[in-house]
C-alpha positions as CSV (number, residue, x, y, z in Angstrom):
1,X,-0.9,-4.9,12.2
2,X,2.6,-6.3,11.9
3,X,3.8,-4.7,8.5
4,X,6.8,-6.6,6.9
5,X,5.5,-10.1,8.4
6,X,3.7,-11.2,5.5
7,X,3.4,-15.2,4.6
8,X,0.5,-16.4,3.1
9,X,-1.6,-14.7,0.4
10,X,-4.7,-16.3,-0.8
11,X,-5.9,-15.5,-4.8
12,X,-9.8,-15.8,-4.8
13,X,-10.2,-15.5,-8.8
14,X,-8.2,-16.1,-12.1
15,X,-5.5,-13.9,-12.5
16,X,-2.2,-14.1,-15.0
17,X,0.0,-16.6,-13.8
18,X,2.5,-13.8,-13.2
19,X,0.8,-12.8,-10.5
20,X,1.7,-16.1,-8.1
21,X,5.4,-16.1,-9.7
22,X,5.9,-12.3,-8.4
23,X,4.5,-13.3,-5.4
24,X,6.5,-16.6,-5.0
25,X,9.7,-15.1,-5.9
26,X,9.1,-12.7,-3.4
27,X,9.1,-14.9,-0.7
28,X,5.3,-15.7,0.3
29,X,3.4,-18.4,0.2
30,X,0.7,-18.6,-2.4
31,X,-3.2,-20.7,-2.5
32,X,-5.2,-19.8,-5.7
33,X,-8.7,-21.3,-5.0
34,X,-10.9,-19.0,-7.6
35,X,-14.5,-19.5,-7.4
36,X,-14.8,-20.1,-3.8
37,X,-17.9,-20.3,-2.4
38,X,-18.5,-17.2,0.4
39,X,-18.7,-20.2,3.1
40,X,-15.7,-21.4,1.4
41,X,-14.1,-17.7,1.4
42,X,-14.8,-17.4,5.3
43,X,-12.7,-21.0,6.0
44,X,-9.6,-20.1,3.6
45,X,-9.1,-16.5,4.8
46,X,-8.6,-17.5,8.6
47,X,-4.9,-17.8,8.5
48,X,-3.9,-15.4,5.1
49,X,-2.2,-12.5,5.7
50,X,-3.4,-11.2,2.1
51,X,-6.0,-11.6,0.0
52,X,-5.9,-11.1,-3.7
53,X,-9.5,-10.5,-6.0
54,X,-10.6,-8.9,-8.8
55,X,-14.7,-7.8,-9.3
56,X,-16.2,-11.4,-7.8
57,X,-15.4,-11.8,-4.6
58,X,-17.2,-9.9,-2.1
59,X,-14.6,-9.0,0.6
60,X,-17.6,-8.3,3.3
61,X,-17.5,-7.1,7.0
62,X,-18.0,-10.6,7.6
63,X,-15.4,-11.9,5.4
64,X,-12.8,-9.2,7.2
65,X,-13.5,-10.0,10.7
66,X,-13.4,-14.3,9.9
67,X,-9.5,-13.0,8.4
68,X,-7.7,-13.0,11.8
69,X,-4.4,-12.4,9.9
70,X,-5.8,-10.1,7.1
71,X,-3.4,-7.2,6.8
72,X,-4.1,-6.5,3.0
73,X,-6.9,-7.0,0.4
74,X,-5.1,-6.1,-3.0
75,X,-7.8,-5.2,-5.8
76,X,-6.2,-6.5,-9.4
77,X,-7.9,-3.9,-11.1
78,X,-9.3,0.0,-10.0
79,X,-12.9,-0.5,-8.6
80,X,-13.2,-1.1,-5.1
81,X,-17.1,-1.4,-4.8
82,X,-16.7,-5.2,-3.8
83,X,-14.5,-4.5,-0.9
84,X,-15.6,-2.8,2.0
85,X,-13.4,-0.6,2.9
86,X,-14.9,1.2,5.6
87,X,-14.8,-2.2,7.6
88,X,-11.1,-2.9,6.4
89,X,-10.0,0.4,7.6
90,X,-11.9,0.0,11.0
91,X,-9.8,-3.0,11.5
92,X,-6.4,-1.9,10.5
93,X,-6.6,-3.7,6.9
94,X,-4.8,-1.9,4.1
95,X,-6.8,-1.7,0.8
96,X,-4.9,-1.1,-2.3
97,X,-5.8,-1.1,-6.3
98,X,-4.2,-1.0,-9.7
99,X,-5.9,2.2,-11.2
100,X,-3.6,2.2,-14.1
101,X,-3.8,-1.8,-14.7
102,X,-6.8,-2.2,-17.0
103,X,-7.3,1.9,-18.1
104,X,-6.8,1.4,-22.0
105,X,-8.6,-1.8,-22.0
106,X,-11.4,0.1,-20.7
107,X,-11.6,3.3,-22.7
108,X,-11.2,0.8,-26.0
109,X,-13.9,-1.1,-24.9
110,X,-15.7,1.9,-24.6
111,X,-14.5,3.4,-27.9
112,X,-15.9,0.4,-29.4
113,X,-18.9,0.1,-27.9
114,X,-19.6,4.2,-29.4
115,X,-18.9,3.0,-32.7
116,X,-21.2,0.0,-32.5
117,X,-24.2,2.3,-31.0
118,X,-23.5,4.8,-34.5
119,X,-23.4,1.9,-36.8
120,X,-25.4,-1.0,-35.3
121,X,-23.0,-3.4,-35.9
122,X,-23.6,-6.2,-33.2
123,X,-27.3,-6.2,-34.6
124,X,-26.4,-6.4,-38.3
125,X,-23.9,-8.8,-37.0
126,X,-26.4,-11.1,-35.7
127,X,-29.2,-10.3,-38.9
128,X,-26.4,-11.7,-41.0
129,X,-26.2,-14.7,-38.5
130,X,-29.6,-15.5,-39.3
131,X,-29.4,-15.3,-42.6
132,X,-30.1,-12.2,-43.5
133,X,-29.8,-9.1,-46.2
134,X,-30.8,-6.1,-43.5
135,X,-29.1,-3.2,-45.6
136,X,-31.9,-0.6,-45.1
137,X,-32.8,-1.7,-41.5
138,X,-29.5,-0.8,-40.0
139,X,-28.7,3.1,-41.3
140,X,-26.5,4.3,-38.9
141,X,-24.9,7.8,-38.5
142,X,-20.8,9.4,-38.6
143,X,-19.4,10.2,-35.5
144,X,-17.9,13.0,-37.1
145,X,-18.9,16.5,-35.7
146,X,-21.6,14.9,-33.0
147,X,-20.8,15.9,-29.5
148,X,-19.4,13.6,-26.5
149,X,-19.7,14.4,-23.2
150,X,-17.8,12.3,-21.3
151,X,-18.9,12.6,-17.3
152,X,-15.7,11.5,-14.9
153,X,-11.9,12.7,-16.5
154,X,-9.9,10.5,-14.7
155,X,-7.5,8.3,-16.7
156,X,-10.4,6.3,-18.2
157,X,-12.0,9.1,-19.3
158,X,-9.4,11.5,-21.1
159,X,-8.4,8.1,-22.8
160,X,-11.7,7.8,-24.4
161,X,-12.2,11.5,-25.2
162,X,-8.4,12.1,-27.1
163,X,-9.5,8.5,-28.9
164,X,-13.1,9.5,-30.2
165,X,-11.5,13.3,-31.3
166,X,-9.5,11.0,-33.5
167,X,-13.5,10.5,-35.1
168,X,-13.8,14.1,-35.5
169,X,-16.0,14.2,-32.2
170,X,-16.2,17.4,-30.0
171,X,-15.8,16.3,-26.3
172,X,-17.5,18.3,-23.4
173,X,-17.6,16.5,-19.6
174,X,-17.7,17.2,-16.1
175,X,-15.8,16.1,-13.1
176,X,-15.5,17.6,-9.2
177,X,-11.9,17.0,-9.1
178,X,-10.1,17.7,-12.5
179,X,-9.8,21.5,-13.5
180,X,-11.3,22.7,-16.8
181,X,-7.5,24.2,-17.3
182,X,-6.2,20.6,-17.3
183,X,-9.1,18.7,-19.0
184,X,-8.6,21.4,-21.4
185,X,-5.3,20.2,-22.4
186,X,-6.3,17.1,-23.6
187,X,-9.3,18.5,-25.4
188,X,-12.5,18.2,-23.0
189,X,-14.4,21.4,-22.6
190,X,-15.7,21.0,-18.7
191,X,-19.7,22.0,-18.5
192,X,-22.0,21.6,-15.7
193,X,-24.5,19.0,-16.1
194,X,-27.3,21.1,-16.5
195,X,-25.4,22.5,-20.1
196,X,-24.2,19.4,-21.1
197,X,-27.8,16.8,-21.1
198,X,-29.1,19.0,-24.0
199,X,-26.0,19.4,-25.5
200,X,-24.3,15.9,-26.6
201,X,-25.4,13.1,-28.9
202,X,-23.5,10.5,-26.7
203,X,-22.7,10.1,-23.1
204,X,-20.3,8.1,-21.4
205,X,-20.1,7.8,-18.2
206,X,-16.1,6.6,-16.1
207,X,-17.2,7.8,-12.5
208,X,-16.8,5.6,-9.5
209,X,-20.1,4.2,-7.8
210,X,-20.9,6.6,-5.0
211,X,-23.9,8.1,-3.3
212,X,-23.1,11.1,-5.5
213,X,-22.9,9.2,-8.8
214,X,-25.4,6.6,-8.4
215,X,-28.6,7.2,-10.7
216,X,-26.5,10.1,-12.0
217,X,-28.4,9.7,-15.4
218,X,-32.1,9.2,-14.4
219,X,-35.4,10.5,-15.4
220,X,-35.3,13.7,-14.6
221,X,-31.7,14.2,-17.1
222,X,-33.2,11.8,-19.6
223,X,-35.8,14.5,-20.3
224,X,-33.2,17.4,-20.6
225,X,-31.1,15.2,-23.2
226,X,-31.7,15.8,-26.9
227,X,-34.3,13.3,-28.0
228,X,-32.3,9.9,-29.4
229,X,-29.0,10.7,-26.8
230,X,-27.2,7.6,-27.0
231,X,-25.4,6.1,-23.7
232,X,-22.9,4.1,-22.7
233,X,-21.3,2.7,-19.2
234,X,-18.9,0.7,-19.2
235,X,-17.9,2.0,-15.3
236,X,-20.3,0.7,-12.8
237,X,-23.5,-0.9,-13.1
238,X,-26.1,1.7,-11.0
239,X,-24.6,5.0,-12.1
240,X,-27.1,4.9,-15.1
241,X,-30.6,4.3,-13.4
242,X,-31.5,1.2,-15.8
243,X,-35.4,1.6,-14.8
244,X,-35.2,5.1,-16.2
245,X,-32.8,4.0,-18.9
246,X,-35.6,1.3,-20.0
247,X,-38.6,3.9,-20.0
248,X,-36.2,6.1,-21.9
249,X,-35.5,3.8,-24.7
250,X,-38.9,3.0,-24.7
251,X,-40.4,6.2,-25.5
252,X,-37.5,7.0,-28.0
253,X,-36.1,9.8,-25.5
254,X,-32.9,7.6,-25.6
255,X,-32.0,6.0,-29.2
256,X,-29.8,3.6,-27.9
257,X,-27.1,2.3,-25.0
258,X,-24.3,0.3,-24.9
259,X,-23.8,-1.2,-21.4
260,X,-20.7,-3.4,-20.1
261,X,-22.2,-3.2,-16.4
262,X,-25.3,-4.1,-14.7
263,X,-26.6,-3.1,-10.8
264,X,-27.1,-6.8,-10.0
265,X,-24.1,-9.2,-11.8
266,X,-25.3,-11.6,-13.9
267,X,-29.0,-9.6,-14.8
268,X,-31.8,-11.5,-13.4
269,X,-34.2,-8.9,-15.3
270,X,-33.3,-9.2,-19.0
271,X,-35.6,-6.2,-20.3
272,X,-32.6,-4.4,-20.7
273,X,-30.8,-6.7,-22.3
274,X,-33.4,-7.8,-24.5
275,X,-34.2,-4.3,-25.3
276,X,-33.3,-3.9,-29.8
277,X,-31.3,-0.7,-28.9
278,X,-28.9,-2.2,-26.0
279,X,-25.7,-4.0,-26.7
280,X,-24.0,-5.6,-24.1
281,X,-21.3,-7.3,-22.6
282,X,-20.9,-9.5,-19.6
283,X,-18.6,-6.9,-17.9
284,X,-15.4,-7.0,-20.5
285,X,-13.6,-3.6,-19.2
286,X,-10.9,-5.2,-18.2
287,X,-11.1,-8.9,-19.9
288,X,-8.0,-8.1,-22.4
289,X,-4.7,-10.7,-22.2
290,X,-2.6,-7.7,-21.8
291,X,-4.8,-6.0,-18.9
292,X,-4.8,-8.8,-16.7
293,X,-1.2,-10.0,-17.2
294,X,-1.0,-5.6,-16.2
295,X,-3.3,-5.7,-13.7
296,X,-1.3,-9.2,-11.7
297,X,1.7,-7.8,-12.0
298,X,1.0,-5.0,-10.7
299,X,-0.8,-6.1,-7.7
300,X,1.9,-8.9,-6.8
301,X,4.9,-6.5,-7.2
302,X,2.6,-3.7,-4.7
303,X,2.2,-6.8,-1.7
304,X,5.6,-7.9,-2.8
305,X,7.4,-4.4,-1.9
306,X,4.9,-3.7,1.2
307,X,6.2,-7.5,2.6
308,X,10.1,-6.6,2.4
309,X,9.0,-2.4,3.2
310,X,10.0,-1.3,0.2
311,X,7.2,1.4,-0.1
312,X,3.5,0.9,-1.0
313,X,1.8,2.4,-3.8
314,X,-1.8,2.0,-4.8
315,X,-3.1,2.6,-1.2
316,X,-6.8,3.2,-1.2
317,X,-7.4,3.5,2.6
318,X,-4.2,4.0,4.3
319,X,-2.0,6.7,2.6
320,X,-0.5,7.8,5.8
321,X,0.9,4.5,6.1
322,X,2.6,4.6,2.8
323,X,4.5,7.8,3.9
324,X,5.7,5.3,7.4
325,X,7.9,3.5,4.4
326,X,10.0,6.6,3.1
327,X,12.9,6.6,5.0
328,X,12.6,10.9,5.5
329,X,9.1,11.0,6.8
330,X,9.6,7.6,8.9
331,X,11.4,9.1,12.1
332,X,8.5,12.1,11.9
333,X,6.0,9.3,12.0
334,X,7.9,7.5,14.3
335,X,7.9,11.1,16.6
336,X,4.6,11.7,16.6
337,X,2.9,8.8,17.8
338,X,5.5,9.0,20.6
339,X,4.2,12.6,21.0
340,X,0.7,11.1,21.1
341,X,1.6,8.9,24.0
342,X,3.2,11.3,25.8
343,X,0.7,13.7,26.1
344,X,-2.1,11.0,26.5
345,X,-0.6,9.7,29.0
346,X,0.1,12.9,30.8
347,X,-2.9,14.3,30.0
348,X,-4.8,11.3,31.7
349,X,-7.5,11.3,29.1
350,X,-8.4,10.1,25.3
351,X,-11.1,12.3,24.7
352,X,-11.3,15.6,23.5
353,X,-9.6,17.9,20.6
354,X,-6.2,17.8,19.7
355,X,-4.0,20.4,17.5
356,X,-1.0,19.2,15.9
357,X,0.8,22.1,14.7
358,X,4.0,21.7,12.6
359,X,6.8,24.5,12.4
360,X,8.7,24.8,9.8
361,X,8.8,24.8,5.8
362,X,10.2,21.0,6.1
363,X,7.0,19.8,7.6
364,X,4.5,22.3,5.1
365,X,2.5,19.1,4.0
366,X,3.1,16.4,6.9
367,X,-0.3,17.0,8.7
368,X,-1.9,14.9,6.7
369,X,0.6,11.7,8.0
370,X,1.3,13.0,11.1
371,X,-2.2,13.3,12.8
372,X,-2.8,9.6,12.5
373,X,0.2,9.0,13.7
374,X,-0.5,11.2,17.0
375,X,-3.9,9.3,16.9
376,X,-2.2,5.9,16.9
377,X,-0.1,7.4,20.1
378,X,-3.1,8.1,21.8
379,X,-5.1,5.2,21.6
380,X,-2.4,2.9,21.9
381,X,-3.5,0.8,25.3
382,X,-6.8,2.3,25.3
383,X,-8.8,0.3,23.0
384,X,-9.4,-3.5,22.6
385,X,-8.9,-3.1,18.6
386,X,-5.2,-2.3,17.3
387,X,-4.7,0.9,16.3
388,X,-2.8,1.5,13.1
389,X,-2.0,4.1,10.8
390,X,-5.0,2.9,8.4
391,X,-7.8,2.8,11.2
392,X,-6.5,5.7,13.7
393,X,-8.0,8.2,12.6
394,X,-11.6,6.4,12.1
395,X,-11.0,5.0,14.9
396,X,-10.1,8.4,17.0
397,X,-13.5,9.7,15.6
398,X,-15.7,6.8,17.6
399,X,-13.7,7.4,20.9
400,X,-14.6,11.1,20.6
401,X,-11.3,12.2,20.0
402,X,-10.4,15.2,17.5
403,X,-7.7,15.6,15.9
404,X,-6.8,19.0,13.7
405,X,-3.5,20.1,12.3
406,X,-2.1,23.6,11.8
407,X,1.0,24.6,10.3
408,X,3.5,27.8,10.4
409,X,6.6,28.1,8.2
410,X,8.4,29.5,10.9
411,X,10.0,27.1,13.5
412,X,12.2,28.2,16.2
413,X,15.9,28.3,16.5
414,X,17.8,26.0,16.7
415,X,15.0,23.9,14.8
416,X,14.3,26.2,12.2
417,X,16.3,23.9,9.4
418,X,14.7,20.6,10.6
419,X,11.0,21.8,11.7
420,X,9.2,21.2,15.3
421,X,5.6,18.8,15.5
422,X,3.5,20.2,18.9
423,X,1.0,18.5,20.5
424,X,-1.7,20.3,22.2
425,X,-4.7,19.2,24.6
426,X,-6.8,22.1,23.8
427,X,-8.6,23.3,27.1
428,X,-5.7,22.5,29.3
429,X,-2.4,23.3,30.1
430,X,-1.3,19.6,28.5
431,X,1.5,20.3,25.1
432,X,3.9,18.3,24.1
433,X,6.7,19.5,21.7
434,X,9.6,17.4,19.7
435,X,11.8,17.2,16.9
436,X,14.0,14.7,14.8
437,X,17.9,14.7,15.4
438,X,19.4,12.4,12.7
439,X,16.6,9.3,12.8
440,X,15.5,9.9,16.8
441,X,12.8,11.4,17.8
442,X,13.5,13.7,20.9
443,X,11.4,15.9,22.9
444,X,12.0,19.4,23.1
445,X,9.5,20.7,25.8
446,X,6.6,19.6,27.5
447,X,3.6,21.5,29.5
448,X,6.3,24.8,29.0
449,X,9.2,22.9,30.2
450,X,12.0,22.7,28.0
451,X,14.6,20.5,27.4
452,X,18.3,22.0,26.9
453,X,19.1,18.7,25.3
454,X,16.7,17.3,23.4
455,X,15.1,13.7,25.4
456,X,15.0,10.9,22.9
457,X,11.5,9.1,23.0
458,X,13.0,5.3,22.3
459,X,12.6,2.6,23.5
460,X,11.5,2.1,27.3
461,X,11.3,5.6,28.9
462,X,10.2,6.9,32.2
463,X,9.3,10.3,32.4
464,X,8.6,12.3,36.6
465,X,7.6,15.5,37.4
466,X,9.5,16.7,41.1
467,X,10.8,20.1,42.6
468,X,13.9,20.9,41.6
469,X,15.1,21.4,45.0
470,X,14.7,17.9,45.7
471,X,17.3,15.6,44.3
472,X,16.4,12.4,46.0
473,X,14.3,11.1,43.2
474,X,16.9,10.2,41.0
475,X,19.2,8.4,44.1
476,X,15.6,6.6,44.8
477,X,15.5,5.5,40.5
478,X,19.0,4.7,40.9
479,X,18.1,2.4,43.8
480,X,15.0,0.9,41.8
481,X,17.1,-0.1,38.5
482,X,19.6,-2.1,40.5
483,X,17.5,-3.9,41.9
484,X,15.7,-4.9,38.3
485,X,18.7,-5.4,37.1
486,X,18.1,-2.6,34.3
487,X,20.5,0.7,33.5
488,X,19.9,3.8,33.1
489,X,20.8,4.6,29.2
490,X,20.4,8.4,29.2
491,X,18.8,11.3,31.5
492,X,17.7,14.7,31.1
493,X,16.1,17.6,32.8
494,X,14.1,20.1,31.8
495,X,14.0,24.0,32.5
496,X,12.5,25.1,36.0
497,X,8.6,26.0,35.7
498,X,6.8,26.9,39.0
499,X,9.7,25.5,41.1
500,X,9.1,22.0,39.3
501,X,11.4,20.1,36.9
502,X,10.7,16.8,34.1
503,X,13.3,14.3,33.3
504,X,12.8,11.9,31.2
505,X,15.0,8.6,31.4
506,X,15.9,6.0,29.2
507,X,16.1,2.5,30.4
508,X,17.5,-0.7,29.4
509,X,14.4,-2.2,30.5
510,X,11.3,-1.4,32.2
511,X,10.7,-1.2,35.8
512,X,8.5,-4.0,37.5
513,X,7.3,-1.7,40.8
514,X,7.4,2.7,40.6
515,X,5.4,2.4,44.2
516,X,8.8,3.6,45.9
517,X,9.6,6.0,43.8
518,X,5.8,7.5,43.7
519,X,6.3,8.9,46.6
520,X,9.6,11.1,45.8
521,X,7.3,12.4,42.9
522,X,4.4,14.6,42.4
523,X,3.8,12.5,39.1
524,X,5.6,9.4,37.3
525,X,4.5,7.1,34.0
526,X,6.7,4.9,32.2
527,X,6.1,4.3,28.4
528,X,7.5,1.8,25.7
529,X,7.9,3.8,22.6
C-alpha cells in the first residue's frame, strides 16, 4: 500500500457537501453515488483508492477484496460495525473514524429520549394527534433524585451523565477501560454490574457492539433490575437483547424503553416497535445538521492529510502506521523493518519468535510501532499479499511468526542519548542490532559482530560474511561493479568474531550475478532497503 498516492475517493452515502470540497481542494478526485446497490458498490470500488460511508453501506470481505486500489475506508461517524475490519487489515487497508464527530448529537438524543420515557411525551403527543384529552392516562414521574446508570464512559457516555445531573439524577456506570478515579471526576460512581441492575431506575447503554457487549442486558439482568427499570440504547442495535427486552416489558419487569437502534436495520418484526412502552427512532444519533457537517469534515480533512503525509488521526486498525508520519519516530520505523530484513534474510527463515528489545529511555514506548515494523521486514518477499504496517502483524501471526518486545532504559555508550532497537532470532545465534544517526538508520552489530562505524541500511546494500585474512573479496566486488556499471557508495567492516568479518556495502545499484563472488565468501545476500 502506496501511502501518499491517493486519487480517487468514492462517497457511498449523503454526507455535508463539505465533505467533497475538503477533499477536492485537496487534490483528489471525488464520485458521490449514495445508495448504491452492493452489486453496484462492487463495480465502483474497483479503481478508488478511498472509500467514504457512514452506517449503510456494508464494506464486506467481498467488497474489500473487489477494491484493487482500496487503501482507506473512512467511517464519517464512530461505529465501525459495518466495516470489516479484520478483512481490511488482512489486506493492508487503513480504517479510520470520527469518534468525536457526532458525540453531543448522541448523548442529546439520548437525554431526550430519558425525558420522554419519564413523561410520556411522544405518546401524549400522538393522543393529542387523535384528538384527544389523555390528562390522567399519561402520569409520568421527575427525574429528580432517580438513579442513572450509564454502562460504557466513553465520550458519549460522560456527556449524557454531566447532562441528566443537571436533572438532579445520581449517575452510577461501569466500563473496562475508564478508571472509577476519572469517571469520578465528572460525577459517575463506577459499580460492577451485579450492584448496579437493582440499583438504577434508568439505563443507558454507549458501548460498542462486541462479543462482550452483545445481549449485555438480557434475561437474566432484567430479573436483577428493580421492577419498572426503564432502558434506553441509542448505541447499537443487539447490545440490548430485544427478545428479552419484549418479555420484559411484557410482564411489567421493564416499564418502558426508548430505542434509537435495532439488530436488523429497518425492523422487519415490529413487536417492539409496536409495543405502548417503546419510543423510537429510525437511528437519529447522529442525524443533526451540525453533526454531519462535523462528522464530513472531519473525515475529508483525515484522508486529506494522510494523501499529502501530513499525519493520520482517527486510525482504527493501523496506529503503527500513524507513528510512520511523525518525522521523529519515521527513521526508527524506517530502521526496523530494515532490521527485519536483515535478520530474515540471514537467518534463512520466517518462522519462529522474535524479540525486539529497545535500549534506551528514547525508545520507552516504541514497541508498540516498531514490532510491526520488524514484521513488515520479515515478510517482505515472502508472501504473495503486501505487507504493510496495518496487516504485518496479523499477517506475521498466520505465517507462524512471533513477535514480542522488551525494553531496558539503559542503552550502551555511545548510544545511550539516542537508544539501540535489537533483533533477535530466539533459538539461534541470529541478532541484529542498529541505531538512528541524524535520519539513517545504520547497523551497529550483527550475530556479535560489531561495526566501529555504524553501516547505513539504505538503499541497495550487500552484505558478506569472509575470513578476515582474506582480502580478495572485496578486489573480486570491485571487479563485479565495474562490470554492472554500478559504484560502490560506502563500505564497512565489522569486528573480528571466530576469525570471520561482515561488511556491509552500499551500492549505486544492485548487482545482476553474485555467482563469482560466492565463491570468495562463506555467505553473501543483497537487499533493497
Amino acid at each position: 500500500m502506496a501511502l501518499g498516492k491517493l486519487q480517487k475517493v468514492l462517497i457511498s452515502e449523503s454526507l455535508d457537501p463539505c465533505c467533497r470540497e475538503i477533499l477536492q481542494a485537496g487534490g483528489l478526485r471525488v464520485q458521490e453515488k449514495p445508495g448504491l446497490s452492493k452489486e453496484e458498490l462492487l463495480r465502483e470500488i474497483r479503481d478508488c483508492d478511498g472509500l467514504i460511508v457512514r452506517s449503510a453501506t456494508k464494506v464486506t470481505a467481498e467488497v474489500l477484496e473487489a477494491a484493487e486500489r482500496l487503501q482507506v475506508v473512512g467511517r464519517a461517524g464512530t461505529g465501525v460495525d459495518n466495516v470489516d475490519v479484520e478483512a481490511a487489515t488482512r489486506k493492508g487497508v487503513l480504517v479510520m473514524n470520527t469518534p468525536t464527530g457526532n458525540s453531543l448529537s448522541a448523548a442529546e438524543l439520548t437525554c431526550g429520549m430519558i425525558l420522554c420515557l419519564a413523561r410520556q411525551i411522544p405518546q401524549a403527543a400522538a393522543s393529542m394527534k387523535e384528538g384527544k384529552w389523555d390528562r390522567k392516562k399519561y402520569m409520568g414521574m421527575e427525574l429528580n433524585g432517580k438513579t442513572l446508570a450509564v454502562l460504557g464512559l466513553g465520550r458519549i457516555g460522560r456527556e449524557v451523565a454531566t447532562r441528566m445531573q443537571a436533572f438532579g439524577m445520581k449517575t452510577i456506570g461501569y466500563d473496562p477501560i475508564i478508571t472509577p478515579d476519572v469517571s469520578a471526576t465528572f460525577g459517575v460512581e463506577q459499580l460492577p454490574l451485579e450492584q448496579i441492575w437493582p440499583r438504577c431506575d434508568f439505563i443507558t447503554v454507549h458501548t460498542p457492539l462486541l462479543p462482550s457487549t452483545t445481549g449485555l442486558l438480557n434475561d437474566s439482568t432484567f430479573a436483577k433490575c428493580r421492577r419498572g427499570v426503564q432502558v434506553v440504547n441509542c448505541a447499537r442495535g443487539g447490545i440490548v437483547d430485544e427478545g428479552a427486552l419484549l418479555r420484559a416489558l411484557q410482564s411489567g419487569q421493564c416499564g418502558g424503553a426508548a430505542l434509537d437502534v435495532f439488530t436488523q436495520e429497518p425492523p422487519k418484526d415490529r413487536d417492539l416497535v409496536n409495543h405502548p412502552n417503546v419510543i423510537s427512532c429510525p437511528h437519529l444519533g447522529a442525524s443533526t445538521r451540525e453533526a454531519q457537517s462535523r462528522c464530513g469534515k472531519e473525515i475529508a480533512m483525515q484522508i486529506v492529510d494522510m494523501a499529502t503525509g501530513k499525519g493520520l488521526t482517527g486510525v482504527v486498525n493501523g496506529q503503527a502506521l500513524s507513528k510512520a508520519f511523525a518525522p521523529e519516530t519515521k527513521p526508527w520505523i524506517t530502521l526496523a523493518r530494515a532490521l527485519g530484513t536483515v535478520l530474515c534474510t540471514a537467518g534463512k527463515q520466517v518462522q519462529g519468535s522474535v524479540q525486539v528489545c529497545t535500549l534506551g529511555t528514547p525508545l520507552k514506548e516504541a514497541g508498540s510501532y516498531l514490532m510491526p515494523a520488524v514484521a513488515v521486514g520479515m515478510l517482505a518477499g515472502g508472501t504473495q499479499k503486501e505487507v504493510t504496517l496495518v496487516n504485518a502483524t496479523l499477517l506475521a501471526q498466520e505465517a507462524g511468526l512471533k513477535v514480542t518486545t522488551t525494553h531496558s532504559d539503559v542503552a550502551p555508550e555511545p548510544d545511550s542519548s539516542t537508544g539501540l532497537v535489537q533483533v533477535s532470532l530466539q533459538g539461534t545465534p541470529h541478532q541484529v542490532t542498529g541505531t538512528v544517526q541524524g535520519s539513517t538508520p545504520v547497523l551497529r552489530q550483527i550475530n556479535g559482530a560489531t561495526f566501529k562505524q555504524p553501516a547505513p541500511l539504505s538503499g541497495p546494500v550487500l552484505i558478506y560474511r569472509a575470513k578476515a585474512s582474506d582480502t580478495s573479496a572485496l578486489a573480486t566486488l570491485t571487479g563485479l561493479l565495474s562490470k554492472a556499471g554500478a559504484q560502490l557508495l560506502s563500505y564497512h567492516s565489522s569486528s573480528t568474531v571466530a576469525g570471520e568479518q561482515w561488511s556491509v556495502v552500499g551500492l549505486s545499484a544492485p548487482l545482476p550475478n553474485l555467482a563469482e563472488l560466492k565463491s570468495r565468501v562463506t555467505e553473501v545476500f543483497q537487499l533493497h532497503l
